[in-house]
C-alpha positions as a Markdown table, in Angstrom:
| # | Residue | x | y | z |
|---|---|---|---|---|
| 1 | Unk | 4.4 | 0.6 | 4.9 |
| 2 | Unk | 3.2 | -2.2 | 2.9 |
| 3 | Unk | 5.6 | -4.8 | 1.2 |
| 4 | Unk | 4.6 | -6.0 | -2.5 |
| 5 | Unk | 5.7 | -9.4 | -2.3 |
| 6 | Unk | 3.6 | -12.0 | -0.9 |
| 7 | Unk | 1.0 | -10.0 | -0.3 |
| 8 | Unk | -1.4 | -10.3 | -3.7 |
| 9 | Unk | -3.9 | -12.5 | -2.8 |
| 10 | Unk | -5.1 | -12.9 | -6.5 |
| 11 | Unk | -3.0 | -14.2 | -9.4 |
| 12 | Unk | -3.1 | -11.8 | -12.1 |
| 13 | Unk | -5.9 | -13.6 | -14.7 |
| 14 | Unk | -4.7 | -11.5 | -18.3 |
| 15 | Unk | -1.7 | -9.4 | -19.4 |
| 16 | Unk | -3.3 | -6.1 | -18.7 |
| 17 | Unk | -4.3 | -7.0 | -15.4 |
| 18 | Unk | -1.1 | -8.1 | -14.6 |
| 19 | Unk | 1.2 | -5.2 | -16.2 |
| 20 | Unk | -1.9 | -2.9 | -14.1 |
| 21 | Unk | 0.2 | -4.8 | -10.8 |
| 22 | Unk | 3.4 | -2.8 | -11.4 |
| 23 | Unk | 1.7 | 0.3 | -10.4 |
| 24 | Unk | 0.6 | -1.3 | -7.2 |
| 25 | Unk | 4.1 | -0.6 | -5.4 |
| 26 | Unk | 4.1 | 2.9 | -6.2 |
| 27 | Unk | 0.4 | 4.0 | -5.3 |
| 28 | Unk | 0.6 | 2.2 | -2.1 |
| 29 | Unk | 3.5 | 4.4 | -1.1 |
| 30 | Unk | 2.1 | 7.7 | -2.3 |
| 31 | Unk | -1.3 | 7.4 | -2.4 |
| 32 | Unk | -3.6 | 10.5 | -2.8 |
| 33 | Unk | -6.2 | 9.4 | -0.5 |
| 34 | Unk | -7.0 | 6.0 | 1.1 |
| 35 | Unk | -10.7 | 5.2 | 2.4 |
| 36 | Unk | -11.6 | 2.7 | 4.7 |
| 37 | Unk | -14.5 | 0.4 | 5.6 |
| 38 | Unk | -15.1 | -1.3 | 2.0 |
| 39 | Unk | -18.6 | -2.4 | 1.2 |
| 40 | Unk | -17.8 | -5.8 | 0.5 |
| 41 | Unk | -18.7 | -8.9 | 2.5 |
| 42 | Unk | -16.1 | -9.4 | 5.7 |
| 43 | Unk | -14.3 | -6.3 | 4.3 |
| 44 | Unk | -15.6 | -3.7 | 6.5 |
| 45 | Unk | -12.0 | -3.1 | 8.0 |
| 46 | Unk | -10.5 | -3.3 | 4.1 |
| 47 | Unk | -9.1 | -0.2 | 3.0 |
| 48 | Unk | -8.7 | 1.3 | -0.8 |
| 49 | Unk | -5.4 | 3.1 | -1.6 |
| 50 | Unk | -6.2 | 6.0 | -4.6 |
| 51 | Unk | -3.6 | 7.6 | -6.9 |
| 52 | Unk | -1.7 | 8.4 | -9.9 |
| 53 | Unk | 1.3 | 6.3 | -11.3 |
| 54 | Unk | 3.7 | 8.1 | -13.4 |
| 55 | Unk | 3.8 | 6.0 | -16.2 |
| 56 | Unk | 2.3 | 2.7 | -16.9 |
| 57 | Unk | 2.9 | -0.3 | -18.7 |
| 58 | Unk | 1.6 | -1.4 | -22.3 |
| 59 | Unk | 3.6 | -4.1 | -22.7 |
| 60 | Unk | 6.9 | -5.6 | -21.8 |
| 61 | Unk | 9.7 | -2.5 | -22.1 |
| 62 | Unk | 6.6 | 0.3 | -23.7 |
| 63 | Unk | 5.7 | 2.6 | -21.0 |
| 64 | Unk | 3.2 | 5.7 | -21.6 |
| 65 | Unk | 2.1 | 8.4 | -18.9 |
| 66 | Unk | -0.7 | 7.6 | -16.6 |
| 67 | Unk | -4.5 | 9.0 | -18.7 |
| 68 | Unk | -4.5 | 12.2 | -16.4 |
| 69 | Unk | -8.2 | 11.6 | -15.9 |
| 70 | Unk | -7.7 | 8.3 | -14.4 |
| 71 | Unk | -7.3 | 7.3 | -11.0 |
| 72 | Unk | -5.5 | 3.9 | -10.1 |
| 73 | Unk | -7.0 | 1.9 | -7.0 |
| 74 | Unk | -5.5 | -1.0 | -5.0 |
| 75 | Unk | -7.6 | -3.0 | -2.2 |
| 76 | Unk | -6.1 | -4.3 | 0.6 |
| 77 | Unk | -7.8 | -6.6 | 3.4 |
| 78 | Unk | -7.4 | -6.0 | 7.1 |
| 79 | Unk | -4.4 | -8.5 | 7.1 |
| 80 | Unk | -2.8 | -6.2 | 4.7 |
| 81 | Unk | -3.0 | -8.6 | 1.8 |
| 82 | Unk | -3.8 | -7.1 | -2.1 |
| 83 | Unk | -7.0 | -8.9 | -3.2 |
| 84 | Unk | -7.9 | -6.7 | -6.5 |
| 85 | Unk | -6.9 | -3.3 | -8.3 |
| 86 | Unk | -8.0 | -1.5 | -11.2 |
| 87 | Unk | -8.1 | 2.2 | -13.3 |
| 88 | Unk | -11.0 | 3.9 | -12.5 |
């Protein structure tokens, strides 16, 4: 299974983006669906982890359910190294 530390590639660059990181740990182990092959230049062996958190973060200690008609996505390179993630 992937590890967390050391492996995000990309410092979070706001708040959000980086209270969005705590859900990474949890997606990663139960994702819903993973695809492969990622349109993105020399990610053609990348691979894009899908799913649901239970709750995430709105600020330090305030946590709210995961929006049910959201999905949360985590990339990870072929050297199994996080380099983005997002709600979708």
């Amino acid at each position: 299974m992937l590890g967390i530390a050391g492996l995000l590639q990309v410092k979070p660059k706001s708040r959000t983006k980086y209270l969005d990181s705590l859900m990474i740990k949890e997606v990663l182990e139960k994702p819903l669906c993973v695809f492969g092959g990622l349109k993105r230049e020399n990610m053609a062996d990348g691979r894009c982890y899908c799913g649901v958190a239970k709750t995430r973060f709105l600020d330090k200690g305030i946590k709210v359910p995961f929006p049910p008609d959201r999905l949360f996505v985590v990339f990870v390179n072929d050297r199994d190294e996080i380099f983005d993630w997002d709600m979708v």
